[in-house]
VOSE-856175 format. One line per 5 residues: number of its first residue (from 1); their letters; for each residue x, y, z of C-alpha. Coordinates in steps of 0.2 Angstrom, whole numbers, plus 2048, in hexadecimal, padded with zeros to 3 digits. Each point is the difference from the previous one (the first is absolute). Layout:
BEGIN
NUM = A = X/Y/Z  ...
END
This chain:
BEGIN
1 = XXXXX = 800/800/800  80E/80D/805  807/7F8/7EF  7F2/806/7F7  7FD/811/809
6 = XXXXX = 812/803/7FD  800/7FE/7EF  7EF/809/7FC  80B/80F/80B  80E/7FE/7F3
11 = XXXXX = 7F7/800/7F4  7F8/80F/802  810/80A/809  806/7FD/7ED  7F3/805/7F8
16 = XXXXX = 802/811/80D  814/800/7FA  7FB/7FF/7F1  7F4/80D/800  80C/80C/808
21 = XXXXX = 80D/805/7F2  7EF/805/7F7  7FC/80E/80E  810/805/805  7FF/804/7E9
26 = XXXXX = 7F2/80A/802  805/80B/80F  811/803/7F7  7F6/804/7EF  7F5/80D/80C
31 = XXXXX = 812/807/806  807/7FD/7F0  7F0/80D/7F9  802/80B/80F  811/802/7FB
36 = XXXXX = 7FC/803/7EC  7F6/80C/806  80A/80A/80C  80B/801/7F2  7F8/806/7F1
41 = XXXXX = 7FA/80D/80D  812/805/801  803/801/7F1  7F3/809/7FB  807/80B/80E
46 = XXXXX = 811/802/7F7  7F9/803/7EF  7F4/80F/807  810/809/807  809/7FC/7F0
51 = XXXXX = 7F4/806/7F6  800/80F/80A  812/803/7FF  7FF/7FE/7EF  7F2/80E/800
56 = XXXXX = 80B/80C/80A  80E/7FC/7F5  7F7/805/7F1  7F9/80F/807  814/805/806
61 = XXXXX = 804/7FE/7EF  7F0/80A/7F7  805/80F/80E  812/7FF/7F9  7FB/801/7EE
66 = XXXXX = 7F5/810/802  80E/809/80E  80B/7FD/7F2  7F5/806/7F1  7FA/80E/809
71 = XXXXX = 812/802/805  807/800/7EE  7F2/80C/7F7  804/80C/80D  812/800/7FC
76 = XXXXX = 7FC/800/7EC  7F4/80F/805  80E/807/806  80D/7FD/7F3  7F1/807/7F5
81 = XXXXX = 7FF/80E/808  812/805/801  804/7FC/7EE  7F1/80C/7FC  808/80F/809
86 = XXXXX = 803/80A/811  7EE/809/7FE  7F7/7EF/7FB  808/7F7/811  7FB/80E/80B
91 = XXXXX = 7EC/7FF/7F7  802/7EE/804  806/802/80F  7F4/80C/805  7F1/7F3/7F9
96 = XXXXX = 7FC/7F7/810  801/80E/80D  7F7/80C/7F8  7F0/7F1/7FF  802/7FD/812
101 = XXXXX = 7FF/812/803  7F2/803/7F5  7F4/7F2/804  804/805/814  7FB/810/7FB
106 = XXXXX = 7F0/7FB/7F9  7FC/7F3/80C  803/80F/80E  7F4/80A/7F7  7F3/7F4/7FB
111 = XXXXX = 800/7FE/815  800/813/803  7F2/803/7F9  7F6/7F2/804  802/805/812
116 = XXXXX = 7FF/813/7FC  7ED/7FB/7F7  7FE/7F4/810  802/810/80B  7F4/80B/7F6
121 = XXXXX = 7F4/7F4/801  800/801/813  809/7F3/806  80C/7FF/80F  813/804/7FB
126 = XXXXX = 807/7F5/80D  7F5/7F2/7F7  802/804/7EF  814/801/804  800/7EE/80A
131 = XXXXX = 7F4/7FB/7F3  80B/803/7EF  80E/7F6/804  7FB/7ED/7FB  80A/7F2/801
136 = XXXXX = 800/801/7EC  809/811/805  80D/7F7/808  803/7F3/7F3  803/80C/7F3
141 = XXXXX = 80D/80A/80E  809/7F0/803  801/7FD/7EF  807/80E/7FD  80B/800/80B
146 = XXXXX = 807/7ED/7FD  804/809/7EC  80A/80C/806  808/7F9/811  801/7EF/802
151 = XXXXX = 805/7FC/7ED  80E/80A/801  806/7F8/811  7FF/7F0/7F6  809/806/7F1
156 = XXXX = 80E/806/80C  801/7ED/80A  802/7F9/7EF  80D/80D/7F8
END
């Protein structure tokens, strides 16, 4: 009888042993997925950061090309301008100033009388004053400004 129980024990004890290579495959599989997975999101990870390297490269080069085109028209413009004569490089010279100054002048009236018809009408001074500068306003000051100022700081550091 223990004969018989012991072999019907073995039996099945091998049919378990034999069983088990078949689930330990299928955890590793799971892991070996898990894995795969963990992976590909790594290297989809690495590809992003490439690619954005890549980007930034291109836009480097793209902000090169055009300092150096902007760079060499104004050096031909130059060139132009003093193979034309003396008179002809103080005119060109004169070009960009004398826009700046006229479209300040023009905006500064345009704003003048805006508040002095603001006033006539009857409204507060202290109001119409606080009231006329915009932040538009002070785009257009700080543009301004980085023209004239802040190029020319940057033309000296690269000089």
């Amino acid at each position: 009888m223990w004969e018989t129980l012991l072999t019907i024990a073995s039996g099945g004890l091998g049919g378990v042993l034999r069983l088990a290579p078949e689930i330990l495959k299928g955890f590793d599989r799971k892991n070996e997925r898990q894995h795969e997975l963990a992976m590909m999101e790594v290297e989809i990870r690495i590809a992003e950061k490439r690619m954005e390297h890549e980007m930034r490269t291109v836009d480097a080069a793209m902000t090169m090309t055009e300092l150096d085109a902007i760079s060499s028209a104004i050096k031909e413009q130059g060139q132009t301008a003093r193979a034309a004569g003396k008179v002809v490089a103080a005119i060109s010279a004169l070009v960009r100033p004398l826009v700046t100054y006229w479209y300040v002048f023009l905006y500064s009236a345009v704003k003048v009388v805006s508040m002095w018809m603001a006033i006539d009408a009857g409204a507060n001074w202290k109001e119409v004053l606080v009231n006329s500068w915009t932040s538009e306003d002070m785009a257009m000051l700080v543009m301004i400004l980085s023209f004239w100022f802040v190029g020319r700081v940057y033309d000296r550091q690269k000089s």
